[in-house]
N, C-alpha and C positions, 0 to 999 in steps of 0.2 A: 308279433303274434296277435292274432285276430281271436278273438273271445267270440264264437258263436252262443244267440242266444238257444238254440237247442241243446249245445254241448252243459252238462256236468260237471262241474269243478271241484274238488274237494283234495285237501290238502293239509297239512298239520305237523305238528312235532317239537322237539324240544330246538329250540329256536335262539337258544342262549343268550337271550336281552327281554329285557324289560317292554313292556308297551306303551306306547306315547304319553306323555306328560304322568310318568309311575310321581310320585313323591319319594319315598325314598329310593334313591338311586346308587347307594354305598353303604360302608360300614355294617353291613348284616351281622348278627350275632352266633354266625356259623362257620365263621373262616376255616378253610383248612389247610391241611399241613401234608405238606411233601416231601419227603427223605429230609425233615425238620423245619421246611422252610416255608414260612407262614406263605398262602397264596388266598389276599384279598381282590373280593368284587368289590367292582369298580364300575359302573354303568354308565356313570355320567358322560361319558364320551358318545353315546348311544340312544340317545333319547328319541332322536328320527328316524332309526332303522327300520322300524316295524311300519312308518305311515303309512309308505307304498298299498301294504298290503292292505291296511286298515282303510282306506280310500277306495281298494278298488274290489276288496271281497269284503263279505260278511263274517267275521268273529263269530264264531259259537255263545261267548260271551260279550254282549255289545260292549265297547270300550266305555260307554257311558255309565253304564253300569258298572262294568269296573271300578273306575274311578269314583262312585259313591261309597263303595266299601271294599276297598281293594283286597284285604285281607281274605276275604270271604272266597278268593280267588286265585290265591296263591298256589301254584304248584311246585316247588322246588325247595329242599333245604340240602344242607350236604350233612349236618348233623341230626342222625337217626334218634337222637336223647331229646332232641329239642321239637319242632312244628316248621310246615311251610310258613317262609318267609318270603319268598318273590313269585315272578310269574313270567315262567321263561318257555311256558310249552302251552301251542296252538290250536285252533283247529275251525280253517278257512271255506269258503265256498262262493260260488258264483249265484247261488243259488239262496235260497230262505231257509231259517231253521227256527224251528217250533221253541224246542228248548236248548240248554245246555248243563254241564253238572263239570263241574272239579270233583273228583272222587276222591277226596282227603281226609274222610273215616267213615267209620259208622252211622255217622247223623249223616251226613254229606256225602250218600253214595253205595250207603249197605254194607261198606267193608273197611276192615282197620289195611291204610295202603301205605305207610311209611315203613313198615319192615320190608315191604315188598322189593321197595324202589328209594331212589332218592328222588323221583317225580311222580308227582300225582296224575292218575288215568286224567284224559281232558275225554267227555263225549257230547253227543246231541243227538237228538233226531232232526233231520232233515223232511222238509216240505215236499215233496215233491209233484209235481201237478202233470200228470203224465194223459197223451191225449193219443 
């Protein structure tokens, strides 16, 4: 598939891995339990999944900046009692984006979103230079 530079790319979602070189990549403190039987993440097997993407669109969130405060960027926990603890949901483009925002409370987004969901909204505004 040929990427036109006039086309529009945009893309995202809960993407179920981790993003390149995460530090922790197991043992979360949210495991959960299904008809009693503990079901641990496990990422380590997964550490290269996301490059592709990360190589050839634009993150919402640059990966660099991730990786200086990862936390800061967590979307996902499976225990509503506790806080985002990874970062398993995206949001791609071919294009340039001004900003980005994890919506993962009040400080961070205008709104309490862990009742909502077990993922945190991901958004951005997008550049667009339109002629």
């Amino acid at each position: 598939m040929t990427l036109g530079r006039d086309k529009i790319i945009i893309f995202g979602g809960n993407f179920s891995t981790l993003p390149p070189n995460t530090k922790n990549v197991k043992d979360f403190n949210d495991n959960e339990c299904v008809n009693g039987m503990p079901i641990t993440s496990d990422y380590s097997n997964e550490s290269e999944w996301l490059r592709p993407f990360f190589s050839k669109f634009r993150e919402v969130i640059p990966i660099t900046e991730y990786q200086k405060n990862e936390h800061e960027f967590y979307t996902h926990t499976a225990n509503r009692n506790g806080y985002w603890n990874k970062r398993l949901d995206y949001l791609f483009t071919n294009k340039s984006w001004k900003d980005g925002l994890i919506h993962q409370n009040s400080k961070k987004g205008g709104l309490e979103t862990m009742h909502l969901s077990n993922h945190a909204p991901v958004t951005g505004t997008l550049i667009l230079n339109l002629r």
